[in-house]
N, C-alpha and C positions, 0 to 999 in steps of 0.2 A: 430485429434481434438476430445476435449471430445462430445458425447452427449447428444442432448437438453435434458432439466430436464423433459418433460414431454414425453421422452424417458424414460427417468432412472425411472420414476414413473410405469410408464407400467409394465416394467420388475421388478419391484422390488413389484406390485403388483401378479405378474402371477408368480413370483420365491415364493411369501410367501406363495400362494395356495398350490402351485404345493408341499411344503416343509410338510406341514400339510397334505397332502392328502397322498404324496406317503415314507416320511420319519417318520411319524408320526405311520400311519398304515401297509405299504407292506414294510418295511424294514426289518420288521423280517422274513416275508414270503419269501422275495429276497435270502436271506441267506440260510434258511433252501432249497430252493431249489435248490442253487448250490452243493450241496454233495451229490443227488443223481444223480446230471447230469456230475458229475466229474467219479462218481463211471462207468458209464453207457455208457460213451463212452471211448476205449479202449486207443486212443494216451492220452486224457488227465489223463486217469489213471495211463498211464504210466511216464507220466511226473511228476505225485504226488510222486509215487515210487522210481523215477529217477531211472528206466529202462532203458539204453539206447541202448540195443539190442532189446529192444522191440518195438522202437522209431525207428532204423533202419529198421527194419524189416516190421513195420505198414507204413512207409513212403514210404518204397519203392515197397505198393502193389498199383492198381491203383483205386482199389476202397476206399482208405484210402483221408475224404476230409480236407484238412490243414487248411481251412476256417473256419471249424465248431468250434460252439459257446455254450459258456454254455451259464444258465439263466439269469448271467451277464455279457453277452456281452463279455466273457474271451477270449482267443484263449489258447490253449497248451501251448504257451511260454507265455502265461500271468500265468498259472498254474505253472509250471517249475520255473520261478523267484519269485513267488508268496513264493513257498516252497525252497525256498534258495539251488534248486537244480541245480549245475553247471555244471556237466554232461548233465544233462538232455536238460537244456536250450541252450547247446553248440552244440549239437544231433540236437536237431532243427533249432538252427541258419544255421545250414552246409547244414540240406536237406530243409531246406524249409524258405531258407532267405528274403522270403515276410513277413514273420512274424514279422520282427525286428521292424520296424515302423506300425503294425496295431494297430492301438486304440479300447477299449472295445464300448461297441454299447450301452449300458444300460440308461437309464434314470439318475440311479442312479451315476454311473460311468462313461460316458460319455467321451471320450476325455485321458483316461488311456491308457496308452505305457507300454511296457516292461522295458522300460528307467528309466520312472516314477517309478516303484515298485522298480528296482535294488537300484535308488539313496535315496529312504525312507530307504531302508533295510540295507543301508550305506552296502554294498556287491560291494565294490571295484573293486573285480577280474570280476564280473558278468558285472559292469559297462564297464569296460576297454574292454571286448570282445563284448561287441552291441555296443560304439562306432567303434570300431577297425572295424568293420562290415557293418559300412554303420547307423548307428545310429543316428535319425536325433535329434541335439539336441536343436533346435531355432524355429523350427515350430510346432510342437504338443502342443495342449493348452488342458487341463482339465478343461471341461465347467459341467460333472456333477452336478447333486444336492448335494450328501456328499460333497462335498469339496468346496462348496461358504459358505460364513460364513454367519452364522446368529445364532438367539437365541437357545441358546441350543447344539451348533454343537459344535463337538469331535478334530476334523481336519478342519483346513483350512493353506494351503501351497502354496494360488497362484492357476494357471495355469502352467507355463510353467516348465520345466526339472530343469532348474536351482535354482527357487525359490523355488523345492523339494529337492533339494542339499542343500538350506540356510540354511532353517528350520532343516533338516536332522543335520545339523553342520558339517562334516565332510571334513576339509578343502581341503585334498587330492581328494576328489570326487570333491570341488567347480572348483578347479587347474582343472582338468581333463577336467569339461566340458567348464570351460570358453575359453581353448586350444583348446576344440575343435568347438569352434566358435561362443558361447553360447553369448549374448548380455547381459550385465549388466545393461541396460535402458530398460525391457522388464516390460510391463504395463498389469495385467490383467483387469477385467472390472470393476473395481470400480478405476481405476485409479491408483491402491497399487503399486508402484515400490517393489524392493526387501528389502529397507529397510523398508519399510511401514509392508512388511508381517512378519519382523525380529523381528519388533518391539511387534507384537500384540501375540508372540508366547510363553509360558507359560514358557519354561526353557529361565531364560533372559540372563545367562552364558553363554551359548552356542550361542545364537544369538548376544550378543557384540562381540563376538571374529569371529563368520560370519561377520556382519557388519565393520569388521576392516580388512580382507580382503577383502572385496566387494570394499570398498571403494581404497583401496589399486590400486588393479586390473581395477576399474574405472578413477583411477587418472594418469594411465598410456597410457591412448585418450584423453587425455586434450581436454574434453571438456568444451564447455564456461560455463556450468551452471552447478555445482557440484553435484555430483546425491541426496546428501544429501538434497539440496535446492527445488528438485522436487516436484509438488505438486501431489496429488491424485486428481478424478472430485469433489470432495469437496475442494478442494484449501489448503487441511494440508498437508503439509511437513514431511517427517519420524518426526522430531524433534517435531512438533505443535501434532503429532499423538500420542506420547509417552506422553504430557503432557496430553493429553483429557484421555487415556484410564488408565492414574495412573500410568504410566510405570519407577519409581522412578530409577531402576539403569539403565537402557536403554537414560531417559533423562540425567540421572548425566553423564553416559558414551559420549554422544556427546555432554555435554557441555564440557566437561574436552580436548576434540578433538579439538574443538573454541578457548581452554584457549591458551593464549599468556604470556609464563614465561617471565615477563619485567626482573627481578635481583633478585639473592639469596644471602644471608652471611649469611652462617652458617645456624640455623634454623626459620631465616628470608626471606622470598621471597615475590615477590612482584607481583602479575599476573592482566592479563588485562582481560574481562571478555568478549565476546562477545555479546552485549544485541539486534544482528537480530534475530526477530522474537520470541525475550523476552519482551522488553516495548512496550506498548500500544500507546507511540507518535506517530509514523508513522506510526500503524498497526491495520486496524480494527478488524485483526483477530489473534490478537498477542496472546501468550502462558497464559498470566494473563486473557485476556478472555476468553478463554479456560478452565482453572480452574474454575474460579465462576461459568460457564455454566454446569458444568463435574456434574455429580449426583453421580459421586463415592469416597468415602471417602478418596481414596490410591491418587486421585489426588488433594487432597488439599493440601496432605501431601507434593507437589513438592513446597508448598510455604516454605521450611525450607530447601529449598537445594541454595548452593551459586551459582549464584549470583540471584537466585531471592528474597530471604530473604535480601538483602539488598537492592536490588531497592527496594522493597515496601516500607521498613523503611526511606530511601528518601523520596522519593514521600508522604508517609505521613506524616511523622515529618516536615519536610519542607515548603508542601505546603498545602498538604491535610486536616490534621486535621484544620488546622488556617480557611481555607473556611469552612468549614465543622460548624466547630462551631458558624461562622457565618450568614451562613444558620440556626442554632437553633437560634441565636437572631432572626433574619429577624422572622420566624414560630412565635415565640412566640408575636412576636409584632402582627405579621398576627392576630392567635386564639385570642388575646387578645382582638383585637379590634372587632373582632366577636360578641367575650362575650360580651362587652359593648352593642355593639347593639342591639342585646338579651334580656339585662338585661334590658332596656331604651326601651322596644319595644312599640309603639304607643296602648295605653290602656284609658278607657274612661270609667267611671261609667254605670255599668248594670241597663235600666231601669225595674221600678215597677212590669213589668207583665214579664219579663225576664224570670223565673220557674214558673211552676207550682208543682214542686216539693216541700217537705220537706227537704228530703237530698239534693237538690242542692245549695248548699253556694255560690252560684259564684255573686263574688260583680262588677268585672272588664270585659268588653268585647274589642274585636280587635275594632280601628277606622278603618273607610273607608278611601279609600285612595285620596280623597281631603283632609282627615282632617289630614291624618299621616305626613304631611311636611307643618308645619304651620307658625311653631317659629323657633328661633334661633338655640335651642337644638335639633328640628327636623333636620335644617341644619347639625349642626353637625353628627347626626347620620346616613342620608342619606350620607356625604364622606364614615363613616364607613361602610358602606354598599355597598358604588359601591367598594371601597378595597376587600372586601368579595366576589364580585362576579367575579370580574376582575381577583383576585387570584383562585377561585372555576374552570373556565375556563383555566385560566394558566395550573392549577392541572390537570386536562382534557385532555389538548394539550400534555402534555410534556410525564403524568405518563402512560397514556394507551396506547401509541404509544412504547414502547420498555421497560419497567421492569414490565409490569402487569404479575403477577402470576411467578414469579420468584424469589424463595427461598432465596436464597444468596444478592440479589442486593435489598429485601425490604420484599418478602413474605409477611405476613399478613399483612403490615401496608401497602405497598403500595394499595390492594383490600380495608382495610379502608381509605385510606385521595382521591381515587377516587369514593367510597361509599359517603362520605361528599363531596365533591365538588357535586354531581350530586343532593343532597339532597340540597345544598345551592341554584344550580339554580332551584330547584323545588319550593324551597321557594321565589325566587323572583316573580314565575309564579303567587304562593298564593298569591302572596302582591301586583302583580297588576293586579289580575281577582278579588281580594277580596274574597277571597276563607275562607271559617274559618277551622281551624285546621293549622293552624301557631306552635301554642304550641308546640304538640307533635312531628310535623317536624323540631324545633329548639334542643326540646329534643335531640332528635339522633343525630344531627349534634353535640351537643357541647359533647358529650358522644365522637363522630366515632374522634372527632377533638381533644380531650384533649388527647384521648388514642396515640394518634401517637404523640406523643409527645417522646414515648418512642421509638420511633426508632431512634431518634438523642442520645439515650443512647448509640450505636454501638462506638460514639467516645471516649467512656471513659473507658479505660481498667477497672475500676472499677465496672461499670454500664452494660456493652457489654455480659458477658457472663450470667448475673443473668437475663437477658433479654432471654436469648435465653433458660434457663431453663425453663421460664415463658410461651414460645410458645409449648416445647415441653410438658409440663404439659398440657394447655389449648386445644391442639388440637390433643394429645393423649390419657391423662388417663382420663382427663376430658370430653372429647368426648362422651368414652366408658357409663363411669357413669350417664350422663347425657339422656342417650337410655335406658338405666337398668330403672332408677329412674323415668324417662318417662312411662314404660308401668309397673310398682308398682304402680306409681302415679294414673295412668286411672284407674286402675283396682279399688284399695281401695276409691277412689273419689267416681265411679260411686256406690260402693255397698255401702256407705255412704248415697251415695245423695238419693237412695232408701230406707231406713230408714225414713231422714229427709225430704221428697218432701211430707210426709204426715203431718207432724207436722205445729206448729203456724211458721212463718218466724222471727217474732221480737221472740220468744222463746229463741234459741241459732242463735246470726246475722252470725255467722260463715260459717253456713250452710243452707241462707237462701233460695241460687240460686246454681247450677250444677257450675257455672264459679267460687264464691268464696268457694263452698266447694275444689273446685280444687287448688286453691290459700291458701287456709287455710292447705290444705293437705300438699303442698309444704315447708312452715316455716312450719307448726310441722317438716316436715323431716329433715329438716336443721339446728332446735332447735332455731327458731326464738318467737317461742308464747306458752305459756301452752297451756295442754291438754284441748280443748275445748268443755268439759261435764259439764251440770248442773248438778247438784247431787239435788237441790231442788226441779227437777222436772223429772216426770215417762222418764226412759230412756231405751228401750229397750236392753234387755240382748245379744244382736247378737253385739251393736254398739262397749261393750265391748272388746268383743272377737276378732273386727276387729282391734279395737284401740289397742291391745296387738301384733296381730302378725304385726299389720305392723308397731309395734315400734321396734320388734325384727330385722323384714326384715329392716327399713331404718336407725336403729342407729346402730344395732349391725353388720347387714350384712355388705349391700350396704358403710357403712360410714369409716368401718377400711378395709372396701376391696377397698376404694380409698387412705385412707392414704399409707396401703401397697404399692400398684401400685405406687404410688405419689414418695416413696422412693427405689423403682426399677428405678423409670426412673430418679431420680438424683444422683444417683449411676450410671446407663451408661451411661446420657449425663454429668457426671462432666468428664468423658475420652476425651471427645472429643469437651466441649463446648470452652474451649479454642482455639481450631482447630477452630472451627466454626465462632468467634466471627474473627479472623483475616482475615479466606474469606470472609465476610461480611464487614473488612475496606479495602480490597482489592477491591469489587464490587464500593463501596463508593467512592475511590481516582478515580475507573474509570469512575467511573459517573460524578465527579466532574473534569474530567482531559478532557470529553467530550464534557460539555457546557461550561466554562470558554474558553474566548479567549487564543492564544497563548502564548502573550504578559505577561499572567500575570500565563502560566503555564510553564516557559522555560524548554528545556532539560534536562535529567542529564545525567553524562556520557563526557567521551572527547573522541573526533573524532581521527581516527585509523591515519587520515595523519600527524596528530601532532608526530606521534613517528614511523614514514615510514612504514604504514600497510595499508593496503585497505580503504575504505573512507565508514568506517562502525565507529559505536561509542560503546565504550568499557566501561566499570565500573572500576575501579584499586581496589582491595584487599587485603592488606595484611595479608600475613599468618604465624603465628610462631608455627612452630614444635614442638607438646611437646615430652622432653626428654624420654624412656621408662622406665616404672617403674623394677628394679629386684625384681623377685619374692622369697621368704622365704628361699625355698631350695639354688637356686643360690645365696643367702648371707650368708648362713651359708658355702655353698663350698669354697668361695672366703675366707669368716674370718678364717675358719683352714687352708686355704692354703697360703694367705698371711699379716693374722693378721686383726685387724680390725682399724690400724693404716692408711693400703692402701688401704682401699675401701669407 
């Protein structure tokens, strides 16, 4: 049974220390000190050598100790296999056959055989004589630090003998040990069967063609649950593992394994497509979830392999896009009726002693809220209003409970339209404590409210990618710019404002306060307002000089060093916003395939017992073979040799 999760947290906190402390730092000190301790004791020098008179002869003194250890926990026949010497290691096996099964002792290494090293080293013959010998090849597990996977790590092969055979690829070594009694259901601690580890391993040739013997060899214990189907303690399947990690010919290779050839003629055929543990109806944790959750590009890419580029194309064209868009009417009715109420908000003539100000114009104030639901059109705008708050809440319930902060399935608009919702109930709080400052809390709501408007853009192939140019501009090059132009801004404001903090204030209004010299700095940099100098009056010569460089720094610098940037980044996102924009309708159908009743989201797909195959549901594809093109030379071969009548 797997282990509780705040097991696996433990360990997987005390593993990421242990990983930093002693891989990070003493790793290279481990190393350097194995080659003096090799040099220094005489059997393992001689096993480097491959001596093996010298091996007989240290073996058979009695002060000679067979146990002893380098600095990594080695033994002589860990040296001897280490250096692909079979002599040497075969010297050892004969006088001192306790060796065969000892494991290194190191931290680092932990859990290493002889075994182990033979079958990385793909050393057949070396392999064939430590089993032949008493070889254990089902119980030695490698718990070391190198060889658990994590960030940054070289190797990872599993634990046991045989998942260093997989990885290895060498199928004559797999044959070998599964013969010699080696289990094909063997689980290291994160749950990895051997397809799991086959899957995650860098050459993916060589581990499809392991994987199709494993499976081979497995299908020969019929047992009930295909080892393919196995889960790891996170509940992915080799199959669900290869789409999370991007693993494009690894997944193509076991769906092609699923494929069921229904009829061919000619270079028409016609295949049935497996879709367990491909569609999202049944599966909370199907392969398409997997993708929109995966943060790596190579696994978006599995949306363009068959069959899952045509389920999505289903599911959307079908079902998805039609709810979808109407979800945009429902919103638009929604903000609309916001706006109204906004617009129509309960206001009442300011009276006489209202300012004391000159500059304050304010002719209108908030009523109180006896007097804001008076009349008829109060009525009306109070429905409008419980709509607003009733959806603000909905918005609440539904969006911060499973898509907040999640790129693919909403990204920034979902963090805005849960920003507005929490400002709408803020505002109902204003409206009935009587609070004043209504205005500028309505502000930002119809700002946070109108902008998400532009996330129901994801439905419109036309609209979808120019959207996502928009995010990656605004929250990258514009980011950057906006931190630059920030500490320009402070700098040239404040030595402005020490100029101007001695002058008349009505003189130039621009800079009459610290906050609008700030704001006036701002538009000049943007090129919102002339240069704000009186010339008809004494201006000191400093203000100049500052008004110069920091026209140079914010128009000529700062301003083509955003344009630049602005057109680097849509130059790399036009690669891949197409990519993007379709795991974004992908996130969408699954969102919408998740609250929508059954009833009105049915299956696709026909069921496997319709055509005598398991009671699993299939996709049907047709495929037509295109003909191969001859290439220039092979037609000029053929036209001299049998005219260009017969070709």
């Amino acid at each position: 049974y797997p282990p509780d999760e705040s097991v696996i947290l433990i360990k997987i906190i005390y593993f990421r220390f242990l990983v930093y402390f002693f891989l990070n730092v003493h790793l290279n000190d481990f190393h350097l000190m194995s080659f003096p301790s090799i040099n220094d004791i005489p059997l393992f020098y001689a096993a480097k050598k491959n001596s093996t008179g010298c091996i007989k002869k240290l073996l058979s003194c009695a002060s000679t100790n067979i146990f002893e250890r380098g600095a990594l926990g080695e033994t002589a026949l860990h040296v001897a296999v280490m250096n692909d010497n079979q002599d040497a290691a075969v010297a050892l096996m004969d006088g001192a056959p306790e060796l065969i099964n000892e494991p290194m002792t190191s931290e680092l290494f932990q859990g290493v055989t002889p075994l182990h090293i033979a079958v990385v080293n793909q050393n057949i013959n070396l392999v064939s004589h430590l089993i032949s010998r008493g070889g254990d090849v089902s119980t030695p597990r490698v718990t070391g630090l190198y060889f658990r996977k994590r960030i940054g790590g070289l190797l990872y092969c599993g634990e046991h003998i045989l998942s260093f055979a997989a990885c290895a690829g060498n199928e004559d070594i797999i044959s070998m040990v599964i013969d010699a009694g080696a289990s094909t259901r063997v689980q290291d601690y994160r749950g990895n069967t051997l397809l799991h580890i086959l899957v995650l391993q860098p050459n993916k040739t060589i581990a499809c063609q392991a994987i199709d013997l494993i499976l081979t060899r497995d299908a020969e214990l019929d047992q009930p649950v295909p080892l393919d189907m196995v889960p790891n303690y996170r509940g992915l399947t080799p199959f669900k593992l290869a789409a999370k990690e991007g693993n494009i010919v690894a997944f193509q290779h076991l769906v092609n394994k699923r494929r069921v050839v229904q009829w061919s003629l000619g270079p028409l055929s016609s295949h049935l497509y497996d879709l367990t543990e491909i569609d999202s109806w049944a599966d909370s944790m199907s392969v398409l979830e997997l993708i929109v959750a995966s943060h790596q590009r190579e696994a978006r890419r599995i949306l363009e392999v068959t069959p899952v580029r045509q389920l999505v194309s289903l599911k959307w064209n079908l079902y998805g896009k039609h709810y979808f868009r109407l979800l945009l009417l429902l919103y638009l009715l929604y903000i609309g009726t916001f706006t109204l109420c906004c617009v129509f908000r309960p206001l009442k003539d300011a009276p006489e002693n209202y300012t004391k100000s000159d500059m304050d114009k304010t002719i209108r104030v908030q009523k109180t809220l006896n007097e804001s639901y008076v009349t008829y059109e109060d009525s009306l705008r109070l429905a409008g209003e419980v709509i607003s708050i009733l959806g603000a809440f909905h918005i609440i319930k539904l969006g911060a409970r499973r898509y907040f902060g999640q790129t693919a399935l909403g990204g920034p608009f979902h963090v805005i339209l849960i920003s507005y919702a929490c400002l709408v109930v803020l505002l109902c709080v204003f409206r009935a404590c009587e609070v004043q400052g209504e205005a500028e809390v309505m502000a930002v709501c119809l700002v946070l409210g109108w902008c998400n408007v532009m996330f129901f853009a994801r439905g419109f192939e036309m609209l979808g990618p120019y959207v996502i140019m928009i995010q990656k501009i605004i929250f990258g090059d514009l980011t950057k710019f906006m931190w630059l132009s920030f500490i320009v801004l402070i700098g040239f404001s404040t030595s402005l404002w020490m100029v101007y903090m001695t002058q008349e204030p009505d003189a130039i209004p621009s800079y009459r306060s610290f906050p609008i010299t700030l704001f006036s700095q701002f538009e000049l940099s943007v090129g919102l307002i002339d240069l704000p100098v009186e010339h008809t009056i004494f201006t000191p010569p400093i203000v100049h000089v500052l008004h110069c460089t920091f026209s140079v720094v914010s128009y000529i610098l700062l301003l083509n060093l955003l344009i630049a940037m602005m057109s680097d980044t849509h130059w790399r996102v036009a690669q891949e916003r197409d990519e993007l924009w379709r795991t974004q309708v992908v996130a969408t159908t699954l969102m919408l395939e998740r609250r929508l009743p059954r009833c009105l989201w049915p299956r696709l797909g026909v069921c496997g017992l319709n055509y005598g195959l398991k009671e699993r549901w299939y996709l049907r594809y047709k495929i037509t073979a295109r003909p191969r093109k001859r290439s220039f030379k092979k037609k000029k071969k053929l036209n001299a040799k049998y005219g260009s009548r017969h070709i």
